[in-house]
N, C-alpha and C positions, 0 to 999 in steps of 0.2 A: 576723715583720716586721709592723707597725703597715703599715694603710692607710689614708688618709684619707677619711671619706664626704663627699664635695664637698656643700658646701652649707648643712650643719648643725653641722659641729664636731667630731664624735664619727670617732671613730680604732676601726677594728675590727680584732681578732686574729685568725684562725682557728684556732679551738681544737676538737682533732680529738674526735669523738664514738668512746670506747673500744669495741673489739670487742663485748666482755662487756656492753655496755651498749644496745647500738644496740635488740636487742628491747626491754629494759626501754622506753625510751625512745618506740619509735616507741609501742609500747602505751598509755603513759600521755599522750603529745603527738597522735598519731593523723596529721591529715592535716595536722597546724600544727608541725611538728615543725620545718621548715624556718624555722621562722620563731623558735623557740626557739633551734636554729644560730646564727642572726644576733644573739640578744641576747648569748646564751652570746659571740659574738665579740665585741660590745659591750664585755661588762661583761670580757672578756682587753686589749680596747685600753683604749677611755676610761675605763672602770670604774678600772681600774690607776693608768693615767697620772693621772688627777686623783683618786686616795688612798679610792676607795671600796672600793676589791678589793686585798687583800693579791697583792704577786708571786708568793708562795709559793702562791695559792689556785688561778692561775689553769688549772693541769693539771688541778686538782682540781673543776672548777667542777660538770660534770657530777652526779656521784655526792654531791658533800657540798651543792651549795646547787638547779641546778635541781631534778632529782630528789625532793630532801627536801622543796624546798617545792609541788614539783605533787601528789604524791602525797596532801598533803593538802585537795585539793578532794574526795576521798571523804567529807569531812563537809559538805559545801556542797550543800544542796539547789541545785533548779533555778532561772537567775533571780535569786539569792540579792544583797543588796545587800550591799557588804563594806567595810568601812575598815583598812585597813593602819596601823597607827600607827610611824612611826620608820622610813620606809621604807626611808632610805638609800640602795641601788643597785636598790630595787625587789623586793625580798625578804621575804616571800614575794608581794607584790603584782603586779607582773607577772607572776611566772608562772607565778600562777592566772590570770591576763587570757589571756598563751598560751592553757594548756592550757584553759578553761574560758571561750571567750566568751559565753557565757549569762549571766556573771557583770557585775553592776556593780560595778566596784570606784574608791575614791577613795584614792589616795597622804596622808598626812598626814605630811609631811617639815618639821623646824621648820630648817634649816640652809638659805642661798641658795644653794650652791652645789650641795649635791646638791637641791635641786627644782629646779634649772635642767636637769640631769643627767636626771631621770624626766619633764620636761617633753620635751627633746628625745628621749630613746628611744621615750617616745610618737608621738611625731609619724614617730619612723624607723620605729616596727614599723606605723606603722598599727592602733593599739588606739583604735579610738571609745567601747568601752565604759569608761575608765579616765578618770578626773580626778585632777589633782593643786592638792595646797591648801597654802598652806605656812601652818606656825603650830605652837603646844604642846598636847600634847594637851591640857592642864590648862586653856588658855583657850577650848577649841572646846567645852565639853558643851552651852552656851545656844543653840547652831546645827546643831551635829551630833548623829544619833542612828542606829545603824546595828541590823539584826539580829543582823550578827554583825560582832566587830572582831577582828584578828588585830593578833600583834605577834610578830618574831623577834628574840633576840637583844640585846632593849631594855633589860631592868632583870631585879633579882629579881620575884616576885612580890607581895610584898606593895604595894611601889609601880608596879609594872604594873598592878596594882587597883588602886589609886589613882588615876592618872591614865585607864583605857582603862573602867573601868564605867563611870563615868558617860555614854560615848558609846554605852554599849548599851542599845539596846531594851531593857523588860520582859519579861521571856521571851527575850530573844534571849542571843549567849554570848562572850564571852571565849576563843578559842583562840588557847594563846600557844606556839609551839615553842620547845623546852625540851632539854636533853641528857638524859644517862641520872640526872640527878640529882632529876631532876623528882618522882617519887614523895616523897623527901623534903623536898624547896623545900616542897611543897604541903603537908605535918605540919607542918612549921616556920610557916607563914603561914597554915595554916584560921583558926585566929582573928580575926586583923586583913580575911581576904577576907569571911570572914562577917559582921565588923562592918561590910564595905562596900558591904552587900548580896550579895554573892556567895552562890551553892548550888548543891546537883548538882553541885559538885567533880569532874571525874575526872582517870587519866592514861588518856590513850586512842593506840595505836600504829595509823600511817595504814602504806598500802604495805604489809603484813605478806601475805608470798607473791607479793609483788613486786619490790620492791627489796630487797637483801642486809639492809639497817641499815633498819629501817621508822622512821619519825618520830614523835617523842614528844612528844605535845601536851597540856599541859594544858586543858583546858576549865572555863568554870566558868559558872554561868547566872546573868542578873544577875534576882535577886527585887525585889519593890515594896520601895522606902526612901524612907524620911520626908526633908523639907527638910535634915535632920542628914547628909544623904549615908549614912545609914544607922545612924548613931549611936544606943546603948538609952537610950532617957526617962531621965532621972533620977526 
């Protein structure tokens, strides 16, 4: 049964936290876990109702979307400034905010209706450290630049490097989660990420001896590129 949270709009499910998972869980959430509960109920009511969260996802929400995206704050140093590109229902961006408030993290959602959506979950969960900015990635590299930018779910890779280097730092990296395909996306595209600066390519698995299915993240680190966006001299 949907309930309504008076005041803000947002309609919450409760969506029960699976036995088999509850350790997982409290281990990787810690003393905010409660507070992961409430988005998870979130993204079961409002998520649903206004088309950001499949019906079919919502039993599933646990194990396939928080889980897989907290686990990978184990590559987040401490502190760490993050940009989310293509947030959507706040995946994996929020909850790394959950599990990792150390973290500054900014939403870059280009759609009105879902950054109206990471706007108000913001304000429900009480996340100070998280901003939301609506726009394309493609238009934000002359204002944004982050150490690291994450993306779930968004594009192949070739054009995830295309749009998400240019918001990253010099040295800083590109982690994009990826399915079990990812090893080869990454052959398929080394060339065009390398012409876009990209290097130090990896597939890197987060959660491994934690979670059943660890997360497969591509990484890739953005090196110095000329005015060409990286393009060879002629």
């Amino acid at each position: 049964m949907l309930d309504p949270r008076p005041g803000d709009g947002l309609l919450s499910s409760p969506v029960e936290l699976p036995a088999g998972l509850a350790a997982v869980a409290s281990q990787v959430f810690g003393q905010r876990l409660g507070l992961a509960e409430r988005y998870a109920a979130i993204l079961a009511g409002a998520g649903v109702q206004r088309g950001l969260i499949g019906p079919r996802e919502a039993p599933r929400l646990w194990e396939r979307h928080l889980l897989n995206c907290a686990v990978v704050g184990e590559l987040l140093e401490p502190a760490t400034r993050v940009l989310d590109v293509g947030s959507g229902a706040g995946l994996p961006g929020i909850v790394l905010a959950v599990a990792r408030p150390d973290l500054e993290i900014t939403l870059l959602e280009p759609l009105a209706r879902r950054a109206t959506f990471l706007d108000e979950v913001v304000g429900e969960l009480g996340l100070s450290t998280v901003t939301v900015v609506r726009g394309r990635a493609e238009e934000q590299a002359s204002r944004l630049r982050f150490p690291v930018v994450t993306a779930r779910a968004v594009a192949p890779l070739d054009r995830l490097a295309r749009w998400c280097l240019p918001l990253v730092e010099t040295g800083g990296r590109l982690l994009a989660l990826k399915g079990a395909s990812a090893a080869d996306e990454l052959v398929e595209h080394a060339v065009e990420v390398t012409r876009l600066g990209g290097r130090d390519t990896s597939v890197v698995l987060c959660g491994s001896g934690i979670v059943e299915r660890p997360t497969t993240v591509v990484s890739v680190v953005r090196g110095r590129t000329g005015k060409s966006g990286g393009r060879r001299p002629r």
